[in-house]
C-alpha positions as CSV (number, residue, x, y, z in Angstrom):
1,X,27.8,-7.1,-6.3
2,X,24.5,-5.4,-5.5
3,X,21.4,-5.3,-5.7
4,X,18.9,-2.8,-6.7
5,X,14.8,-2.3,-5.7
6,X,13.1,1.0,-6.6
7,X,9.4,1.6,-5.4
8,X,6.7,4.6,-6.5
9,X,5.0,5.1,-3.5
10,X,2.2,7.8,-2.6
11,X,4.8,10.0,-1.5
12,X,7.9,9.2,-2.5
13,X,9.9,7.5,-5.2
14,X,12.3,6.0,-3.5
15,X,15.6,3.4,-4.6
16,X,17.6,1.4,-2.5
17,X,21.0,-0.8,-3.0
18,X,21.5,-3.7,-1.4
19,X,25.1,-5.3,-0.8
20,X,26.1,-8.8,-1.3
21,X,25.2,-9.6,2.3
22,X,22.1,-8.0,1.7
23,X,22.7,-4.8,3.9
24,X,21.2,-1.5,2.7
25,X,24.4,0.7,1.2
26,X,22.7,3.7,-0.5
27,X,18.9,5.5,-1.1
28,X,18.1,8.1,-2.8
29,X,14.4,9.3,-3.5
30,X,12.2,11.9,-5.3
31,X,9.2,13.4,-3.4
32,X,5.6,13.6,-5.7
33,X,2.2,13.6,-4.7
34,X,-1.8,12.9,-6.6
35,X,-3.7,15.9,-8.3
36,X,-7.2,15.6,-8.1
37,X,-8.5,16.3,-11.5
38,X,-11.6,16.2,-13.0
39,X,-12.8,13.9,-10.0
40,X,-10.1,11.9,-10.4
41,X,-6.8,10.8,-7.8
42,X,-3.9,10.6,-10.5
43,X,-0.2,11.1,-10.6
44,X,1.8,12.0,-14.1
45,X,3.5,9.4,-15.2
46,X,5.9,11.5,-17.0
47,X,7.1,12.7,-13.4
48,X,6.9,9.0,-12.4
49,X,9.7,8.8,-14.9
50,X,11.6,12.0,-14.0
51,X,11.5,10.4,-10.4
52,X,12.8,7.3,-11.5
53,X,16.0,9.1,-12.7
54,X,16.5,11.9,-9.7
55,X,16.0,8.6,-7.1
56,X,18.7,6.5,-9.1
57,X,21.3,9.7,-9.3
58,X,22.6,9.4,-5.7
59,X,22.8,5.2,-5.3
60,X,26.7,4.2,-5.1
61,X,28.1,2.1,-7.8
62,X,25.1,1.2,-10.2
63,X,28.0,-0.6,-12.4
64,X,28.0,-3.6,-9.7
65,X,24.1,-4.0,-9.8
66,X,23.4,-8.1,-10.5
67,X,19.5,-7.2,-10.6
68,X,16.7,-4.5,-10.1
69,X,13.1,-4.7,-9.1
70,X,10.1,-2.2,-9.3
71,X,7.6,-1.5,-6.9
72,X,4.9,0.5,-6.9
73,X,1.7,1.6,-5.1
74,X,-1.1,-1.3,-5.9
75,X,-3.9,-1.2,-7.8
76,X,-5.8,1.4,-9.7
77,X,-5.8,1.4,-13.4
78,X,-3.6,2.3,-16.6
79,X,-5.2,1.1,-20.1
80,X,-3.1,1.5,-22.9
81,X,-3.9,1.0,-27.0
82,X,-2.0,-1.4,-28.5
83,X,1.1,1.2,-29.6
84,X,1.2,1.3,-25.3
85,X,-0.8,5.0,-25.5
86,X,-2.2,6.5,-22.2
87,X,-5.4,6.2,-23.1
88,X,-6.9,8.2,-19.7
89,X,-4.9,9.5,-16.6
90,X,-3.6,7.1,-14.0
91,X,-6.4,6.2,-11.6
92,X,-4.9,5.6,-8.4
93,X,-6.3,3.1,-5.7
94,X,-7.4,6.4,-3.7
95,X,-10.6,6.8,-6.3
96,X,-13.5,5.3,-4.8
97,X,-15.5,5.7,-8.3
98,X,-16.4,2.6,-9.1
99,X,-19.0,0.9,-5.8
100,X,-21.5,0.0,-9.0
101,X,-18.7,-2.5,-10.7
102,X,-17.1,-3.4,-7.2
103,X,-20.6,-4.6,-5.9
104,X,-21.5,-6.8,-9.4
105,X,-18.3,-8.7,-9.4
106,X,-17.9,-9.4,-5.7
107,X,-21.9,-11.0,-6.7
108,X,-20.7,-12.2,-9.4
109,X,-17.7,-14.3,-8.2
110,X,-18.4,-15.0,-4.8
111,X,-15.5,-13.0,-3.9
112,X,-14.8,-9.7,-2.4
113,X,-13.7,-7.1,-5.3
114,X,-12.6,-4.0,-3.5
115,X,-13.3,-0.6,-5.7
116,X,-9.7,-0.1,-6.3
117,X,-8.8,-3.5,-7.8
118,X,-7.9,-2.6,-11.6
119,X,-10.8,-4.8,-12.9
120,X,-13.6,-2.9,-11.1
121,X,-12.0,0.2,-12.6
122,X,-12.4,-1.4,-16.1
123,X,-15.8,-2.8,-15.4
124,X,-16.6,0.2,-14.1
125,X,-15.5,2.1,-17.5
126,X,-17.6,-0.2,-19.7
127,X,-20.9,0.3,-17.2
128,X,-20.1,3.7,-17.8
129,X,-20.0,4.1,-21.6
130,X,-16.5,5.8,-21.8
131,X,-14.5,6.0,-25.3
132,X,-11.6,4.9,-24.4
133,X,-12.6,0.9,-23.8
134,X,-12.7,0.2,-27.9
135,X,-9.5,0.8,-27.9
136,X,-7.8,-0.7,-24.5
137,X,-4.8,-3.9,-25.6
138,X,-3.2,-3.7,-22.3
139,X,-4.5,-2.7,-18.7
140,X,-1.9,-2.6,-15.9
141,X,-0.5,-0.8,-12.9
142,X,2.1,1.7,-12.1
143,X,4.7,-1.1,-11.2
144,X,4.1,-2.9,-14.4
145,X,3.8,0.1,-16.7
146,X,7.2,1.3,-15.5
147,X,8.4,-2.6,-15.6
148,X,8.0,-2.6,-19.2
149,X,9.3,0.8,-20.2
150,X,12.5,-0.6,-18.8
151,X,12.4,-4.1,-20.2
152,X,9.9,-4.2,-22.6
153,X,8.3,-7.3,-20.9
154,X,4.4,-7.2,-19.7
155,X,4.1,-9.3,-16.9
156,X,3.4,-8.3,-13.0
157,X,4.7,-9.9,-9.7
158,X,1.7,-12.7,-8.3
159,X,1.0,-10.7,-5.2
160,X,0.3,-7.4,-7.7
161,X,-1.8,-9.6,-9.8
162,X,-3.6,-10.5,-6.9
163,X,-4.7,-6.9,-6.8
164,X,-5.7,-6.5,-10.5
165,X,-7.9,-10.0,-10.8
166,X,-8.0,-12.3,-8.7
167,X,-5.7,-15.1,-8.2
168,X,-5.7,-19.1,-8.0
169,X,-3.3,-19.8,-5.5
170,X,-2.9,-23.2,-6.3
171,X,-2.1,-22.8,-9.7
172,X,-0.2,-19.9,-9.8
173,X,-2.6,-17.9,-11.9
174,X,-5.6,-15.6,-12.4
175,X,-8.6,-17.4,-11.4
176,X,-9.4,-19.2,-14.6
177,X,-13.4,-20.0,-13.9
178,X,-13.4,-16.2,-12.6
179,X,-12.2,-15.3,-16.0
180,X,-14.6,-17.2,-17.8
181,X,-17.1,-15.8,-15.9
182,X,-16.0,-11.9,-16.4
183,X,-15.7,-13.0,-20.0
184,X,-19.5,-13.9,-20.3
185,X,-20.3,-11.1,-18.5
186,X,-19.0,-8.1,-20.8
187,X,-19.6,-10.4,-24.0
188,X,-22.6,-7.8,-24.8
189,X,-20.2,-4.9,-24.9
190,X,-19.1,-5.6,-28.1
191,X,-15.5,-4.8,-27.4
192,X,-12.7,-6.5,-29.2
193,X,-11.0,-8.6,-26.4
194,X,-11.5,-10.8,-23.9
195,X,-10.0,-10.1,-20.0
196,X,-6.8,-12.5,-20.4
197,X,-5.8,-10.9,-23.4
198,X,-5.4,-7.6,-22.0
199,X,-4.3,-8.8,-18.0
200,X,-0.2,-8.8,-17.9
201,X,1.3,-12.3,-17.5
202,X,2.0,-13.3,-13.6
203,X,4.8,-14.2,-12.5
204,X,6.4,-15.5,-8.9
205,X,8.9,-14.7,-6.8
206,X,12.4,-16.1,-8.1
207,X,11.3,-16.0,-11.4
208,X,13.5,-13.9,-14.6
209,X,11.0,-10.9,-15.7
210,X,13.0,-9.6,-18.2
211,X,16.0,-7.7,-18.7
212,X,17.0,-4.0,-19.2
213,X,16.6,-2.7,-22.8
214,X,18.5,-0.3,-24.9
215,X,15.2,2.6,-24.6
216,X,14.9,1.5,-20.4
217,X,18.6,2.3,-20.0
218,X,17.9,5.6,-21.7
219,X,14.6,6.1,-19.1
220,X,17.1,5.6,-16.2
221,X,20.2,8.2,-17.9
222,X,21.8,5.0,-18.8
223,X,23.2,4.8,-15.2
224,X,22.0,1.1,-15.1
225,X,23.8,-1.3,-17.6
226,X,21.9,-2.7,-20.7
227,X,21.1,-6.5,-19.7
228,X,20.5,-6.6,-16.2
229,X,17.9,-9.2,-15.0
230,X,14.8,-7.9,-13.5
231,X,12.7,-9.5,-10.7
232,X,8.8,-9.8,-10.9
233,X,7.4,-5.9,-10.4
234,X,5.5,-6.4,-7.1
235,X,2.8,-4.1,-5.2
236,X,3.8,-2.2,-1.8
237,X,1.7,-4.7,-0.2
238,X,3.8,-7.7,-1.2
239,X,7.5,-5.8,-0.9
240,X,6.0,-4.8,2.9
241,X,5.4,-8.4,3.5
242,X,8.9,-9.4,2.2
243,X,10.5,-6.4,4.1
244,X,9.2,-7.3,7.4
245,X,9.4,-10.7,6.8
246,X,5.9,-11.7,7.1
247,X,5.4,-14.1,4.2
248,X,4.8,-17.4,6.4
249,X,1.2,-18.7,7.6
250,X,-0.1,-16.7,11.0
251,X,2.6,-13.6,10.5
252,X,1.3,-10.4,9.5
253,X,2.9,-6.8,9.3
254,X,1.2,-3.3,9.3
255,X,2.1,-0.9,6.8
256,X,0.9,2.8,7.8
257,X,1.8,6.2,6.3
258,X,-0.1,8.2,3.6
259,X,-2.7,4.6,3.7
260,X,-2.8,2.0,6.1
261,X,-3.4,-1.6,5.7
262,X,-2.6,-4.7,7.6
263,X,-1.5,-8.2,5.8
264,X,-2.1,-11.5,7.6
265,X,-0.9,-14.9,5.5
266,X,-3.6,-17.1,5.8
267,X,-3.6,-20.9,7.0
268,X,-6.7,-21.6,6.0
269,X,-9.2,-19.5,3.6
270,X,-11.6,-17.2,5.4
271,X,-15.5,-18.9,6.0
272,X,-17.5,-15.7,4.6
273,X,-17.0,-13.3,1.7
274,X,-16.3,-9.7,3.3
275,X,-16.5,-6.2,1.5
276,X,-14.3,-5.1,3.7
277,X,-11.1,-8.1,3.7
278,X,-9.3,-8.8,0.5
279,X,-7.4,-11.4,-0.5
280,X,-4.2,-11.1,-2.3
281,X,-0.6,-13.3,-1.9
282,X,2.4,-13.5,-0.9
283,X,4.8,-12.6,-4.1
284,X,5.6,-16.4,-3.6
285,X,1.4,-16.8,-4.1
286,X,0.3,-17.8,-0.5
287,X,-2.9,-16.3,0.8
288,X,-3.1,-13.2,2.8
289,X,-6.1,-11.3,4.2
290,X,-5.9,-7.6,3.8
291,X,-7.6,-4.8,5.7
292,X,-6.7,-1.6,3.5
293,X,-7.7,1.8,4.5
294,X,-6.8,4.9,2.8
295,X,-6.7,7.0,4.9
296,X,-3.6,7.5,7.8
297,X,-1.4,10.2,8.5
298,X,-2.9,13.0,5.9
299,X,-4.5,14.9,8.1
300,X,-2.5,14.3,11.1
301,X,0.7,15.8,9.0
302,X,-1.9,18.7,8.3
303,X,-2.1,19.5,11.7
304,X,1.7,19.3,12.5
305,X,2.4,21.6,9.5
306,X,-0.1,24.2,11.1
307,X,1.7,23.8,14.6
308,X,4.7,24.5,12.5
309,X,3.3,27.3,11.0
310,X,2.4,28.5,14.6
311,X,6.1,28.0,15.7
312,X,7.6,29.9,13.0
313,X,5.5,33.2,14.4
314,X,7.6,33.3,17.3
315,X,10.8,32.8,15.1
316,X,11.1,29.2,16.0
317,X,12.3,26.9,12.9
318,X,12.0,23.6,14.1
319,X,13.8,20.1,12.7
320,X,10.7,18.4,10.6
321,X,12.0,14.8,12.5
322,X,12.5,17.1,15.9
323,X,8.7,18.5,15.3
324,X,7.0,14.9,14.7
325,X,9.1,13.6,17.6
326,X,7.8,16.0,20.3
327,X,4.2,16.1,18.8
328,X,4.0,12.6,18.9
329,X,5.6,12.0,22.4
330,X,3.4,15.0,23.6
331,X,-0.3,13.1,22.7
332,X,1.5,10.8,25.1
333,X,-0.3,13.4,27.9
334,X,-3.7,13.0,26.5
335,X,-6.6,11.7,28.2
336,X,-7.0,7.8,27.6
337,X,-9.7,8.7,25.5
338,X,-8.4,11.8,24.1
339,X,-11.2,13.7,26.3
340,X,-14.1,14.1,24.2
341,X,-12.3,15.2,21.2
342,X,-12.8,13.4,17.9
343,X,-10.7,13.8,14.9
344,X,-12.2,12.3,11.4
345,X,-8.8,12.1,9.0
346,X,-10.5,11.3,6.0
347,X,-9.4,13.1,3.4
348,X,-10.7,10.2,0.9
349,X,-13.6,7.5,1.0
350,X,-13.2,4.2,2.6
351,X,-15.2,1.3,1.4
352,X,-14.6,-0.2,5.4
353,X,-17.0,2.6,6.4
354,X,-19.2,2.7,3.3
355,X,-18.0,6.4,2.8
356,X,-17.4,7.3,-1.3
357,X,-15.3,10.4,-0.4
358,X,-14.7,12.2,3.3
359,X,-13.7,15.8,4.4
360,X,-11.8,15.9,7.5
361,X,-13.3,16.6,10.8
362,X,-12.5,17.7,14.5
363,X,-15.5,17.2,17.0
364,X,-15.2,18.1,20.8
365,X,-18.3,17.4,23.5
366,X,-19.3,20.4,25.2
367,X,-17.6,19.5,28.1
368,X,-14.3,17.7,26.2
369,X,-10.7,18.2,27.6
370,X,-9.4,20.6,24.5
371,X,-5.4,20.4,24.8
372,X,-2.9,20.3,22.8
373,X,-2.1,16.6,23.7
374,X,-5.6,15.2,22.9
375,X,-6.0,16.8,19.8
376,X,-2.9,14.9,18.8
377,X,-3.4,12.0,20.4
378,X,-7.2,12.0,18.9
379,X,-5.6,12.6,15.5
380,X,-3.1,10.0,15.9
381,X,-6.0,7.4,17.0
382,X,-8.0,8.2,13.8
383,X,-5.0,7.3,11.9
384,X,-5.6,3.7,12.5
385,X,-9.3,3.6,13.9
386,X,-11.0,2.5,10.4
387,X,-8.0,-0.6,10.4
388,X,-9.1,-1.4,14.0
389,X,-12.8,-1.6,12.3
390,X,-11.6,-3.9,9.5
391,X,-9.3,-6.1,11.8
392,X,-12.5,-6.5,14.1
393,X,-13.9,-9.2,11.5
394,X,-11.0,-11.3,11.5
395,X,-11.3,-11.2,14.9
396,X,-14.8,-12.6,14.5
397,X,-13.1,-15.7,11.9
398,X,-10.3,-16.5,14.6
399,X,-7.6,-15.8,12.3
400,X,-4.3,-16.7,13.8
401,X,-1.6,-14.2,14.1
402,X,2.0,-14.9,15.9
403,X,3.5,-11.2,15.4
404,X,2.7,-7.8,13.7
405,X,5.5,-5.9,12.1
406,X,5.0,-2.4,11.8
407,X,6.4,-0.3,8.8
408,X,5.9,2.9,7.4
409,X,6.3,7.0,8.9
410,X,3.4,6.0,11.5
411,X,6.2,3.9,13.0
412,X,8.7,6.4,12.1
413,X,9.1,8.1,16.0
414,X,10.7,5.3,17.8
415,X,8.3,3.6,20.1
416,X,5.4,6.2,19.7
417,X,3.5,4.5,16.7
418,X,4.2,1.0,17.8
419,X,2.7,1.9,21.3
420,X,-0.7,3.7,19.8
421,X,-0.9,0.8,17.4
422,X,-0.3,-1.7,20.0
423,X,-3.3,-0.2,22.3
424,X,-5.8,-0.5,19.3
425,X,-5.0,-4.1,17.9
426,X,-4.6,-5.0,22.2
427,X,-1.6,-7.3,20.3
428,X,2.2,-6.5,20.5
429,X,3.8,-4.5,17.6
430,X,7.2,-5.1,16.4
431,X,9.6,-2.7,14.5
432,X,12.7,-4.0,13.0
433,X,15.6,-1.4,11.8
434,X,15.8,-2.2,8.2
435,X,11.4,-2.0,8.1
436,X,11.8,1.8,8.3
437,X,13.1,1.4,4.0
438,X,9.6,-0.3,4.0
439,X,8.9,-0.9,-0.3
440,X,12.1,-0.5,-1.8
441,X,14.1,-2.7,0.7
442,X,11.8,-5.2,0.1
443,X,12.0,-5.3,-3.9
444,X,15.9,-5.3,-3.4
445,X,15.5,-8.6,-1.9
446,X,13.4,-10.1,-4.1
447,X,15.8,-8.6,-6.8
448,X,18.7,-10.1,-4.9
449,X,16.5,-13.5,-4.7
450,X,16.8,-14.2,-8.4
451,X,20.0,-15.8,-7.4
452,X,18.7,-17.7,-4.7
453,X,17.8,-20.9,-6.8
454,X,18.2,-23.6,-3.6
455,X,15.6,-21.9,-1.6
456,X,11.9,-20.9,-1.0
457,X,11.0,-17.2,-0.4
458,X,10.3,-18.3,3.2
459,X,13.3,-20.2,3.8
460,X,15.2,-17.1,2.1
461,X,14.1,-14.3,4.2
462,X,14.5,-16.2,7.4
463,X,18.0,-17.3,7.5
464,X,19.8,-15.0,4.8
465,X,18.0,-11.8,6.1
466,X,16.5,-11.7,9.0
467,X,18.0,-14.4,11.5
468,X,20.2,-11.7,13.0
469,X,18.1,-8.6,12.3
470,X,17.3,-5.7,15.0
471,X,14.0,-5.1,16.7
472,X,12.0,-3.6,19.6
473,X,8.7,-4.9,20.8
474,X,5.2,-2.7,22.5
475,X,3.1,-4.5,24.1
476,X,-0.2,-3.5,24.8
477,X,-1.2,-1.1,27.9
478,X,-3.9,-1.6,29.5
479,X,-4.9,2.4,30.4
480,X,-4.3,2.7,26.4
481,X,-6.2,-0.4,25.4
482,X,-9.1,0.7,27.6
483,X,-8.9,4.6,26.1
484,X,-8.9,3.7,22.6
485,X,-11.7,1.1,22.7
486,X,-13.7,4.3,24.4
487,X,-12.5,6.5,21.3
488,X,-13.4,3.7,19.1
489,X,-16.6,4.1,20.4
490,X,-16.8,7.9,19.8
491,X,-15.6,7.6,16.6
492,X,-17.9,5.2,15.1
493,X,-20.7,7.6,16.3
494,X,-19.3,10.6,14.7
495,X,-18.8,8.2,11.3
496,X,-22.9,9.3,10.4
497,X,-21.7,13.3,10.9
498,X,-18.9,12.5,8.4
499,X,-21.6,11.2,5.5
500,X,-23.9,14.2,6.2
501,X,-20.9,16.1,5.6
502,X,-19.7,14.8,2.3
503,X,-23.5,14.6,0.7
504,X,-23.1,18.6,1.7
505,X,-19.7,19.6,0.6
């Protein structure tokens, strides 16, 4: 027997197979990326489908798959009419489009409503007169959209709900005095639903979501069997946690590649509402305090795939795993502080810094140290300088934190990423083998949970997967800690030549 999770990431669309003793046995994956059209981060969800079969075409034995879950990059918005017709492009949780919505409904509720939340995007889309609201019957995301072309059932994972509307922990649920409140709130637009009748159902961890149709069999080139059980459709954020196992009060993990955000399950709820901390669950529905950034290793790759370009000149074809290897082990001979040279690596907005889009900078003192090795080192410290600037206000709230798990191709170069990440949290980062699969691992195991009746999530991923499991720790170092706390510095500063540049370009 096996088991089957498939996730559509930012980059990738990726599936992975499980085995009985829940050991990876085969991947396969499709690479994509956004357009930006008409203002507007979006993906075509006609590729998302061509993906889904090119990913599925190389994974061993699809016969002996018990269950399948789907992943999927949280957040953002699809509204369909009631036949389930596109009724605009795919706004993905890059867009930063909607800080008028955002700000009323974090007022509104008492409770932080980041702008890529799928209910700011539909708020935002009534404050903003568009056509397409008088006909919306179903608003959902790219996980659940795919979920129910392949089993015909609406309904999302709890920690992927928790990223749409927010969620009652307690209960299980969307926040039912939240609702009513939303409800009174668009009752002037005249529209012909309320916000429970178009939210999909939520559902937990453990929980049957469905089953594979006739017309999803046909979506996957009938290489999965008709009938197979499906697992809640969960968020990257939730299938990160369950991959690094980091579902328990006071763990946390770090997920950082095309975005980068940090999870920390909560023991307590947080004293203050903050713009710039969400909270979402667990796919079991326990709190967790998010930092989420969207910007990470964009313009970093840029600058490797110019170096590249450089090498080629002389002839030189490097291995792409070779290249990112020696360029990351190379900013190892930076300056502390990078020496005066300041990389900006937004190539989107971040609500953290109250910037709506960002153009990528480089910035270098008069006097700086230009090398080779600080301006990778300063690229690589801008990759996770806006988390450090979210993660400073849990600081502030004492939030408890026994490990980090890091996940995602920041981690990628053994060591390297865990050591830079390390240095800017000043906490030690962890890196198991299996995290590398990140997403898709993850929703194989909750797939593979379905049959888990006599436990917990918690109790699940700790002795079934993980008692045994292979890591490497970083701890802090001081020189680093001390360097990146100056560039931290440096780069806040340089944060107001970033906003003059996006009001010009």
């Amino acid at each position: 027997m096996s088991y089957l999770g498939i996730e559509f990431g930012s980059t990738r669309i990726k599936a992975v197979s499980i085995d009985e003793d829940l050991n990876i046995i085969s991947s396969g994956d499709y690479t994509w990326k956004s357009s930006y059209q008409n203002g507007i981060w979006t993906y075509d969800l006609k590729e998302a489908l061509k993906g889904l079969k090119i990913a599925l075409s190389t994974i061993k034995d699809t016969e002996n798959i018990q269950s399948v879950g789907i992943s999927g990059m949280m957040h953002g918005y699809l509204a369909f009419d009631k036949d389930w017709n596109l009724l605009t492009p795919f706004r993905t949780w890059q867009n930063t489009i909607t800080s008028e919505s955002a700000k009323q409904l974090t007022e509104l509720f008492g409770f932080n409503i980041p702008q890529r939340w799928s209910i700011a995007h539909l708020y935002q889309a009534m404050l903003n007169g568009e056509e397409h609201i008088k006909k919306i019957a179903h608003i959902t995301t790219l996980a659940g959209y795919i979920h129910y072309m392949l089993t015909g059932v609406n309904a999302v994972g709890i920690g992927e709900a928790s990223g749409i509307f927010p969620i009652d922990s307690e209960n299980l649920c969307y926040n039912a005095e939240m609702l009513k409140k939303f409800n009174s709130l668009i009752s002037n637009f005249g529209l012909p639903f309320s916000a429970e009748s178009v939210l999909p159902q939520v559902l937990v961890a453990g929980q049957n979501a469905g089953n594979l149709t006739e017309k999803g069999a046909e979506l996957t080139d009938n290489l999965l069997n008709i009938g197979i059980p499906f697992a809640p459709p969960e968020g990257d954020a939730g299938t990160g946690m369950v991959a690094t196992n980091s579902v328990s009060p006071k763990t946390g993990n770090i997920s950082a590649g095309t975005s980068i955000f940090s999870m920390l399950v909560l023991e307590k709820p947080l004293k203050n509402v903050y713009p710039e901390i969400d909270i979402v669950t667990t796919p079991s529905g326990k709190d967790v305090a998010m930092v989420h950034c969207n910007n990470c290793t964009n313009d970093s790759n840029a600058w490797i795939s110019v170096l590249n370009e450089a090498a080629n000149l002389f002839g030189a074809k490097p291995n792409t795993g070779e290249l990112y290897t020696k360029l990351y082990k190379k900013a190892f001979e930076g300056d502390n502080d990078c020496g005066g040279v300041v990389v900006c690596n937004y190539m989107a907005g971040e609500e953290i810094t109250k910037l709506n889009s960002g153009i990528p900078l480089v910035m270098r003192k008069q006097d700086s140290n230009f090398t080779l090795a600080n301006l990778l080192k300063a690229s690589l410290f801008s990759s996770i300088a806006t988390l450090k600037i979210g993660m400073e206000i849990l600081e502030k709230e004492a939030v408890k934190v026994n490990s980090f798990i890091g996940h995602g191709g920041f981690f990628k170069t053994e060591g390297v990423g865990q050591k830079y990440m390390a240095a800017a949290l000043n906490t030690p980062i962890t890196c198991m083998k299996t995290a590398g699969e990140g997403g898709p691992y993850g929703m194989a195991l909750l797939a593979a949970f379905l049959f888990n009746k006599n436990k917990n999530l918690e109790e699940f991923l700790e002795s079934e997967v993980f008692s045994g499991s292979e890591r490497t720790t970083e701890h802090p170092q001081n020189n680093m800690v001390q360097g990146f706390k100056k560039y931290l510095e440096d780069y806040k500063k340089m944060l107001f030549v970033e906003q003059k540049a996006t009001e010009l370009f």
